[in-house]
N, C-alpha and C positions, 0 to 999 in steps of 0.2 A: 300449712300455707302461711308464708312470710306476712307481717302487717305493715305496714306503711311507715313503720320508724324503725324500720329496718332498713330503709333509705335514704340517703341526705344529699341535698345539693351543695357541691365545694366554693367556694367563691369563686372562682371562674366559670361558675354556671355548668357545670361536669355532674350529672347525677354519677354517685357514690353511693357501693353496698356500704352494708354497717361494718365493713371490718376493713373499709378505706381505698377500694379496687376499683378504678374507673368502670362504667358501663358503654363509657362512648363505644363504637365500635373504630376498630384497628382493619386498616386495608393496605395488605403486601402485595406488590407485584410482582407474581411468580412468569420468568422467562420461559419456554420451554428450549432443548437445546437445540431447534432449527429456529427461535426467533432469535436467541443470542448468536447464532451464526451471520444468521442475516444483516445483523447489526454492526457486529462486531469481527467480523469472519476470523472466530476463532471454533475447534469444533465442538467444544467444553468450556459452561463458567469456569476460572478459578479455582478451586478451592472452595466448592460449597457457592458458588456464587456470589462474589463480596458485593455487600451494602452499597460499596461505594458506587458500583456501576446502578441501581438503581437513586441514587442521590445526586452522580454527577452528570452534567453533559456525557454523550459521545462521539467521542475524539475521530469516528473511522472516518465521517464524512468528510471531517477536516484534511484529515491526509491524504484521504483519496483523490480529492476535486487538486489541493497542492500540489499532488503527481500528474493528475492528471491532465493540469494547465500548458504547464512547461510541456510537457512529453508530447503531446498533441502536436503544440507548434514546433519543437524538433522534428518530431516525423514530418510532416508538412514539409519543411525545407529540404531532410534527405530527400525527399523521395520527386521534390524540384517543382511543385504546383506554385504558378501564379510568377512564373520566373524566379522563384530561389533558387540560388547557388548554393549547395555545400560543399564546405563547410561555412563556408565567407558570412552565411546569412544568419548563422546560430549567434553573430557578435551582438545584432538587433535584439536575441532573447536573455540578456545577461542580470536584466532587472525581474526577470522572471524568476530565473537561478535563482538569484541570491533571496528575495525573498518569498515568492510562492513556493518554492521547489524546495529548499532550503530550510529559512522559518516557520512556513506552516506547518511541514511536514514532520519538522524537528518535536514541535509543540504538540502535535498528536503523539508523536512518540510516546515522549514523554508522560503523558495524558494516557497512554494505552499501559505503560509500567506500572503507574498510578494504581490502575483500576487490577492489574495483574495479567493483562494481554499479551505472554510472552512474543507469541508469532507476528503479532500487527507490530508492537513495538522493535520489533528487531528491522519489522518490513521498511516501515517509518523512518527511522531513526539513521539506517543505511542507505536508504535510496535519497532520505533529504539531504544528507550530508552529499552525499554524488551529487549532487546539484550543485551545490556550493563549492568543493574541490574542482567539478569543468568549468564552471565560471570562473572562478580565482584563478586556474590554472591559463585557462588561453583568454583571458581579460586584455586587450593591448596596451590598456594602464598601466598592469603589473610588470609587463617587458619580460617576462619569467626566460624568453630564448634569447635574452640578450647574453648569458651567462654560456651559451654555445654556437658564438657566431662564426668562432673558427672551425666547428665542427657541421659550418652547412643551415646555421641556427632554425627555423622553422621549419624547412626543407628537408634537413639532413638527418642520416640515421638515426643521430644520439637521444634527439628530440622526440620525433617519431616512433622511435623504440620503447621508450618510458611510457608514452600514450596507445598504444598496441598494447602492453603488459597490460596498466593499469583495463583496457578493456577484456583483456584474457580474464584476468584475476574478476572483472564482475560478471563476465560469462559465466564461470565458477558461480561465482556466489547464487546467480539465477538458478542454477541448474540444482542448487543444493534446496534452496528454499521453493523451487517448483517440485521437489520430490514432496518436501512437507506441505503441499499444498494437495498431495494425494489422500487427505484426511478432510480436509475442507470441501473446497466447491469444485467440479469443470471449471467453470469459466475461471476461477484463482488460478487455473493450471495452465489455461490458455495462456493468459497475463504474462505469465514467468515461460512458457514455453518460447514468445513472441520475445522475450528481455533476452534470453540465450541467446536463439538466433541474431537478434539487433546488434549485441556487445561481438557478437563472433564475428560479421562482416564488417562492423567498423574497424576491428583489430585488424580483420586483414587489408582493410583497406589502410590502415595507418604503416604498416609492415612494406606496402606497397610504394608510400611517395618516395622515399630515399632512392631508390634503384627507377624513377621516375623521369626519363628522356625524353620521350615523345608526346606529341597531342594524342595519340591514341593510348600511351601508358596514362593519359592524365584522365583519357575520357573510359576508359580501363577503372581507376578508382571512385569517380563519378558514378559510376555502374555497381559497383559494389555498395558504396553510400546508396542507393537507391534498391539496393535489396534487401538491405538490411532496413530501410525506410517500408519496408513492404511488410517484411515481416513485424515492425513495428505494428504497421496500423491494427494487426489481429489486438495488441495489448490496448489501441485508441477506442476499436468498437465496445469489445467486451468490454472496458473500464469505464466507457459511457454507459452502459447498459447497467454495471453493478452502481454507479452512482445516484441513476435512476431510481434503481432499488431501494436503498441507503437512506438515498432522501425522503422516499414515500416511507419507509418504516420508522423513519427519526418523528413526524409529525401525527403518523397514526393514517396516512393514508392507504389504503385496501390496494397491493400492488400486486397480483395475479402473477408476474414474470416469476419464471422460475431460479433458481441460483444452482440446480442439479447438485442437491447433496452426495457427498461423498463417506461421512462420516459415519453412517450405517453400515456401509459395503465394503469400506480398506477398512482394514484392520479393525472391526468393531468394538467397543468396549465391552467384553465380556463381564464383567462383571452387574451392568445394566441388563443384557439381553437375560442373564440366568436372574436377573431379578425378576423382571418380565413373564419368564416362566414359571419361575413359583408361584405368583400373583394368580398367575392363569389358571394352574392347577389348584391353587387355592379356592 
């Protein structure tokens, strides 16, 4: 049995065994991988779980609410509630663009690299910039279709063609990171299932004004803006829903809503489940 000078207090008041080892006690906060999901909707820490994410804020609310601001009030206008007109009415959300859509989002990104979040930071990082690029792009400050006014300027194919692509190419992009979201949560999948559809009838609806004659060709893409505003709103509910989430597990609140794990069922990581196993059989 040790004797009592076998122990000494440090000058900051730390009892210390005799060979200089704090007694304080040390409390780590172990994640498990459906709270880091939940948090961070990725479906694995890092790499062993980096420090960092228990040391730093978490970035996801941030970028989620910054998507989720702008996006809202876009669908709202295609889909024509409270008399908006689209597109005429999205020039009203340009302060939103640039900086909730834009700078928050960007800054979670970045804030999701940090910590090692490839999937949020890709999410982030690409969807904030898209904000930034439609506002820059059709801003009536910038004048950007003064450079094809002999080609029809706002109206005309040239114009219209460039803004089709660009939503083909982020149709694409949805459709790529809604497969990777087959590892994560349903409701991630909804999200990006509702950004395909969205990006696919705005494109066709941009494909459409050039060859644009009639009140009924005009009320023809109006119609399409508002389907693709439909399909929209699946990505408004469920992104209210996961923010809900988000927020109650950022402060420690008890949030019962489910997020429908996926990361057990596609493709599990095998090398956990045969750990699992042996444990059991141990």
């Amino acid at each position: 049995m040790s004797s009592s000078s076998d122990f000494k207090t440090s000058p900051t008041g730390v009892e210390q065994a005799g060979n200089g080892s704090d007694l304080s006690r040390q409390v780590t906060l172990q994640l498990s991988p459906e709270q880091y999901e939940r948090l961070f909707f990725t479906p694995t820490p890092p790499r062993g779980e980096t420090a960092l994410a228990k040391k730093l804020g978490n970035p996801t609310l941030l970028g989620l609410l910054g998507f989720l601001i702008p996006y809202s009030s876009t669908i709202f206008c295609l889909i024509g509630w409270q008399g908006a007109v689209p597109p005429q009415s999205l020039i009203g959300l340009y302060g939103d663009y640039y900086f909730l859509g834009s700078i928050a989002m960007t800054i979670a990104g970045i804030a999701e690299f940090v910590l090692g979040n490839t999937f949020p930071f890709a999410v982030f990082i690409i969807y904030g910039t898209h904000w930034g690029s439609l506002a820059y792009t059709t801003d009536p400050s910038h004048n950007l279709v003064a450079g094809l006014a002999q080609e029809g300027g706002v109206n005309g194919a040239a114009w219209n063609a460039s803004q089709g692509f660009h939503n083909v190419t982020m149709c694409l992009v949805s459709f790529t990171l809604m497969v990777a979201t087959f590892r994560v949560n349903v409701l991630f999948t909804l999200v990006f299932l509702g950004l395909v559809f969205l990006f696919a009838f705005i494109a066709a609806a941009d494909f459409r004004v050039a060859s644009a004659t009639t009140e009924a060709d005009v009320a023809y893409i109006t119609y399409l803006l508002k389907i693709g505003g439909g399909f929209g709103m699946l990505g408004v509910v469920v992104g209210w829903y996961l923010a809900l989430i988000t927020a109650c597990e950022s402060t420690g609140i008890p949030c019962p809503l489910p997020v429908f794990d996926l990361s057990s069922h596609v493709f599990p990581d095998k090398s956990k489940n045969q750990l699992k196993t042996d444990e059991h059989q141990a």
